[in-house]
N, C-alpha and C positions, 0 to 999 in steps of 0.2 A: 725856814719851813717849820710852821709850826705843829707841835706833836704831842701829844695828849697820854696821862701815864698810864702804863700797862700794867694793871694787878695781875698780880702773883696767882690769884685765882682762877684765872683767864688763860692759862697756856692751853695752846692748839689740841687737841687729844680729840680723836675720830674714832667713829661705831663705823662699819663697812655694811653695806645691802643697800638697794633699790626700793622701797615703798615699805621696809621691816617697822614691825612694831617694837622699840627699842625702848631699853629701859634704864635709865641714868639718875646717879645722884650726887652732890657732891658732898654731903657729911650724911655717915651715916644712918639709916634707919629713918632717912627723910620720906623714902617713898611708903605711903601704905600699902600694906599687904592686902590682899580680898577683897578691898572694898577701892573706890576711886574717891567718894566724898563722906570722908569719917566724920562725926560727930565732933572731934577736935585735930588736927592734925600735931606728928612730931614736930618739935622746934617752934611751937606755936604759929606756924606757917598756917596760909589762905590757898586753898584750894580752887582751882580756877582752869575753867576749860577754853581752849583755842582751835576752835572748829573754823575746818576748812571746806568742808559740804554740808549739805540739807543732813540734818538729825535722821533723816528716814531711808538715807542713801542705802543700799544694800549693803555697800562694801564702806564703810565710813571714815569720814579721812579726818582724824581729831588727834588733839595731845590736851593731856592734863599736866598742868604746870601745879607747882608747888611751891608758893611765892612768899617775902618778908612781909608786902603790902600789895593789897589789889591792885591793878592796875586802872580802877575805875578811881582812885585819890589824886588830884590832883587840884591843887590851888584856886587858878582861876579859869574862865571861863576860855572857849573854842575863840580867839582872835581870827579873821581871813586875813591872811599874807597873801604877797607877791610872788612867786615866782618866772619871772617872764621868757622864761627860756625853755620850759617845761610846759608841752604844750601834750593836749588829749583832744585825741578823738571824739565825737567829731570836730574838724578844724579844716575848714573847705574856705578856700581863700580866691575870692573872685577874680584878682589881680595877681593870682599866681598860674600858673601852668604845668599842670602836673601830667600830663601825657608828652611822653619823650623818653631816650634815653640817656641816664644824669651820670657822670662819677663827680667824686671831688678827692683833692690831693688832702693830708692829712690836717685835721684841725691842729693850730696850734697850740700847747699849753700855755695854761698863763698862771701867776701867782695869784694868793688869796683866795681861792677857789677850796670850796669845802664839795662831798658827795652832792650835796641839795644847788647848790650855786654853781657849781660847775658841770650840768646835768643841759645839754644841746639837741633839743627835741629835731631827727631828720625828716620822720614822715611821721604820720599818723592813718589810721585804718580800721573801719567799722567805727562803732559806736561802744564809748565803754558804758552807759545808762544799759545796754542789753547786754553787756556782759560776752559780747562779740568781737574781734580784733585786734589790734595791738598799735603799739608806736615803736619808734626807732631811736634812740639816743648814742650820744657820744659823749662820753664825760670828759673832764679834766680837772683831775684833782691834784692841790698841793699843799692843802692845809687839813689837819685831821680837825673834826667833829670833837669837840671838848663841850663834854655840859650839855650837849645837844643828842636830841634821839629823834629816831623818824621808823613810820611805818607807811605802808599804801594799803589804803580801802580799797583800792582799785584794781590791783595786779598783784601778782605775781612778777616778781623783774628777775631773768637770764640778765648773766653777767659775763661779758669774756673780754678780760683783760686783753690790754695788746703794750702797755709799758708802764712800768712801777709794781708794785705791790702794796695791795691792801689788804687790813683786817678787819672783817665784818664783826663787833661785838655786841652780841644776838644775846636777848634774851633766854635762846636755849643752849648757848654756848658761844664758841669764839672759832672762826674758819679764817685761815690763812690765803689770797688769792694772789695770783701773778701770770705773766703768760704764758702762753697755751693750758690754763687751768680755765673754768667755768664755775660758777655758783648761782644756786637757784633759791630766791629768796621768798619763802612765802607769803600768799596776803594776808595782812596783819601782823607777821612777824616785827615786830620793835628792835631796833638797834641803831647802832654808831657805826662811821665807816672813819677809821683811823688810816693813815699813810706809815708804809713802814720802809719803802723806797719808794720816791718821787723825783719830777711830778709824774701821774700816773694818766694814761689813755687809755680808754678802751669802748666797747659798745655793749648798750642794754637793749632786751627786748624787754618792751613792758606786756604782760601777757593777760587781756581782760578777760578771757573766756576758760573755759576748763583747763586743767592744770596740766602743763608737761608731764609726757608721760613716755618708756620707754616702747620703741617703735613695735606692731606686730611684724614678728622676723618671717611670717611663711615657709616658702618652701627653703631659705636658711636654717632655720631650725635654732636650734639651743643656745648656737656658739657662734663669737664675730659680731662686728658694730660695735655699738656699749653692754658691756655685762652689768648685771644688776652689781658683782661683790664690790667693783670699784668705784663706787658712790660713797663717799666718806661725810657721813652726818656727825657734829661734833658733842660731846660729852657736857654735862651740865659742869658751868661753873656762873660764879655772882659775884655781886657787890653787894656789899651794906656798907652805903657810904653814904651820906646827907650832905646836900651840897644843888642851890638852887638851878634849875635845870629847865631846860626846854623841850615840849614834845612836840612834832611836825607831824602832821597828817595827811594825806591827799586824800579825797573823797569827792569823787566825782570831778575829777579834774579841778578841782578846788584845793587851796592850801590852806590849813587854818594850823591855830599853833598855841597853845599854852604853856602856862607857869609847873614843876612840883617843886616841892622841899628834896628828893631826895634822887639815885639813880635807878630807873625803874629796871636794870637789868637784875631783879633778884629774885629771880626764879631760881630756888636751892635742890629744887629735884624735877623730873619731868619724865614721864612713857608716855606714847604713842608714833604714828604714824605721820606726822606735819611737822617738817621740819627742815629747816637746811640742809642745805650737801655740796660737796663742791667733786667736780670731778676731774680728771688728767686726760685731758684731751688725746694725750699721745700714750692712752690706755685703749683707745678707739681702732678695733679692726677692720681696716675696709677690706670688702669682699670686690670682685671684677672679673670681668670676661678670660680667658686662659685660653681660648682659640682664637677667633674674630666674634666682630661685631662688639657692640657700645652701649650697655644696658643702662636703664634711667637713672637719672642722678639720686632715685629716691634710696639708692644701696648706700648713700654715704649720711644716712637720716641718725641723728645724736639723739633728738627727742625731737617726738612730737605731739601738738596740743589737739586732743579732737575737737569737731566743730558738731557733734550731731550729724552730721552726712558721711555714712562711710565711702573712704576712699579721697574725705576730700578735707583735707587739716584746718584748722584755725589757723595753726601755725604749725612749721618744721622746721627744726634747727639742723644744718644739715654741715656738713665738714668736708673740707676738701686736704685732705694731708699728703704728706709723703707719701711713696704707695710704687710698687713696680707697675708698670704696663707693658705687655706681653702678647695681646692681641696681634692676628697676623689677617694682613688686607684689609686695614682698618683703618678709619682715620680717628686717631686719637681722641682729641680735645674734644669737649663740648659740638653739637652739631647745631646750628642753625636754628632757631626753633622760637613759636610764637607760644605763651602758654597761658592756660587760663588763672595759673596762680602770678603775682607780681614778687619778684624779687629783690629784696635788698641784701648786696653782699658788702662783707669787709675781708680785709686781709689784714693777717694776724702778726705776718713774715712769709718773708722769700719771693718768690715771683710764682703767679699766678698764670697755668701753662695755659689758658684761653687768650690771655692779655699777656703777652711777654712785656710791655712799654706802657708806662704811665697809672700803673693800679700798685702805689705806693705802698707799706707797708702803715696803717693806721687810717688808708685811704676807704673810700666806699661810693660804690655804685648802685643803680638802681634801674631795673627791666621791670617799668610799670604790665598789669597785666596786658594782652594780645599781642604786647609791641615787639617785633624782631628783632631780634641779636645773637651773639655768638663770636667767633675768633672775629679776630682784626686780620687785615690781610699777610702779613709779618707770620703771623699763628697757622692762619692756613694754609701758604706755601710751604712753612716749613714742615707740618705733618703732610701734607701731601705726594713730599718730593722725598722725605725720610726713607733712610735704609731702616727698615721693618726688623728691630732686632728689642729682646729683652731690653727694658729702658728705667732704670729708676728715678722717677722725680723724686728730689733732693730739695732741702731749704723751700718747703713749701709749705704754707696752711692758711687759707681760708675757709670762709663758711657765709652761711647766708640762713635772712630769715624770708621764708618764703609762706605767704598768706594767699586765702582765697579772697582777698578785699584788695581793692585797690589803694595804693600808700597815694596819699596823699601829701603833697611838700611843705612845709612852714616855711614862712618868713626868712627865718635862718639860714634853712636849706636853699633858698631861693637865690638871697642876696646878701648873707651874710657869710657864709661858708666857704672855701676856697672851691668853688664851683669850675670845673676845666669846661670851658665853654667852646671846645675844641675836642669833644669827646667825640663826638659824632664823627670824624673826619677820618678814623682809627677804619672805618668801612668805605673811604670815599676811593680810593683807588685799586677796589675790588676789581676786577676786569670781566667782560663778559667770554667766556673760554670756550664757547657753540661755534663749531662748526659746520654740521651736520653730519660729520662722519665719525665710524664707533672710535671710543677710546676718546684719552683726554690726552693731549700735546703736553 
């Protein structure tokens, strides 16, 4: 496994808040005072800004970086690369069939596989040209990025490990990830993704429309779900190191890639508000019913992407964890239900209490939008026939990215994936239980 070397510069050190405007440097008297673009900067550093909205946004979402060289130097010209596995929205495949309901058992890892190479496009959704929808991936990584850097034009990518850990070595610092952690990478943000235990599995959303954001809590109020202070954004550190290198781009579902002389992580100082963060899943409070009845799944929402229509997400990254359930005359699990967003879930670990059988750990399913689902019959005799008593699920956590776009399947997903094509069958000896008289037998 090969592994790429960790300067000394680079150790992990985290800022805490949710959307703070933070302010980092790693040698002294790097950042200006008063002004953001002085006339000459300390350190003979290039001042350089990394805007993540319209200049005219009310609430503006920027970071000014303070760098050894712009990031506009580099060697040779924009080459288009291959990626074939890495597929964008739109990707409507005539010979596919994307209405049904899909799981598949876990991708297998494999060797030589770097972040960019081992990156397994599941669905795709909207269009990223209008900056609408997202895609699905599943990685598998077992070779770290040396010499190599990559950014997306295009998205925004959530990241939630499910086996290995990696280190993201970002331009504004260096994030540590592993399971049950998450990491949100911004658009345009530059970096390497090294292997620090492998091989590593997990799933990306790639997010083309407005930026995750933490959920409006309502009549929750302040506290519970995700808090803003356990968002950990990490501390500037660099390189000044020369040493020929490659930059990877995606840009509009296009890969293109160039030459420099040197490693573009040398951003020596940085404040603002765009920036990475990784968070601890099992910092997540879920909130739930304490009498009866089964309130929407939107109480278990990590972040979500607005779409311009209130009430109706781009995306929601939503979490399913350990959690007591207490509700009395209730049927537990998930109910039944067609919905107008479409879902794609993974599981992270444990057993997933909708599906006791076959939603493996690294596995993933998919409830395109209107289509029916819900427990398997396993699932629902057992809550139904349950002694009603305080219950805590244990060894559990999934989540799901759920879109107001229809996901749409690739090639991969179709026919290359471990596709259980025997999914369906989990509802086939449901029974019909009408008799006409009250009560259920």
């Amino acid at each position: 496994m090969k592994k790429a070397p960790l300067p000394p510069e680079s150790l992990p050190v985290y800022m805490t808040g949710w959307g703070n405007h933070f302010e980092t440097e790693a040698l002294p008297n790097a950042l200006p005072q008063g002004r953001n673009s002085p006339q000459k900067c300390n350190y003979g550093l290039y001042g350089e800004q990394l805007s993540g909205s319209a200049f005219t946004k009310p609430s503006p979402v920027r970071t000014w970086c303070y760098r050894i060289r712009p990031s506009v130097k580099h060697t040779h010209r924009f080459n288009r690369i291959e990626m074939p596995y890495w597929k964008t929205a739109p990707h409507v495949l005539d010979d596919v069939t994307s209405l049904g309901q899909y799981r598949w058992d876990p991708i297998e890892t494999a060797q030589g596989l770097t972040w960019l190479t081992g990156m397994r496009t599941m669905t795709t959704a909207g269009d990223v040209n209008t900056q609408t929808g997202m895609a699905a991936h599943v990685y598998t990584v077992s070779d770290s990025m040396i010499d190599s850097y990559f950014y997306s034009a295009d998205a925004e990518l959530l990241v939630v490990p499910q086996q290995g850990r990696l280190r993201f070595v970002t331009e504004l610092g260096v994030l540590e990830l592993g399971p049950c952690e998450i990491a949100i990478l911004p658009r345009g943000l530059l970096y390497r993704v090294e292997v620090n235990d492998g091989p590593c599995r997990g799933f990306v959303c790639e997010n083309y429309g407005q930026a995750f954001d933490l959920p409006d809590r309502g009549p929750i109020g302040a506290n519970c779900l995700a808090n803003p202070r356990d968002f950990k954004t990490p501390v500037a550190a660099f390189e000044d190191r020369d040493a020929q290198s490659t930059v990877t781009i995606k840009w509009c579902g296009q890969f293109h890639q160039s030459v420099i002389d040197h490693s573009p992580l040398d951003v020596v100082a940085w404040h603002g508000n765009y920036a990475p963060c990784k968070y601890d899943l099992k910092a997540f409070c879920p909130v739930g019913a304490v009498l009866f009845d089964h309130p929407d799944p939107s109480i278990f929402t990590v972040l979500t992407a607005p779409s311009g229509l209130a009430g109706i997400a781009n995306i929601d990254f939503v979490l399913f964890r350990d959690r007591w359930m207490v509700a009395e005359d209730t049927f537990r699990p998930p109910w039944y239900h067609k919905n107008v967003m479409s879902e794609l879930m993974g599981n992270i670990h444990g057993q997933y209490d909708a599906k006791p059988q076959g939603f493996s750990p690294g596995g993933v399913s998919l409830h395109n939008i209107m289509l029916p689902h819900g427990p398997d019959r396993q699932a629902f005799e057992g809550a139904s026939n349950a002694k009603l008593q305080s219950e805590r699920l244990s060894d559990t956590m999934s989540f799901m990215f759920e879109t107001r776009f229809a996901q749409h399947l690739t090639d991969f997903a179709a026919n290359e994936a471990p596709l259980q094509s025997n999914y369906i069958d989990c509802w086939a000896d449901l029974q019909k239980r009408f008799d006409g008289t009250p009560g259920l037998k």
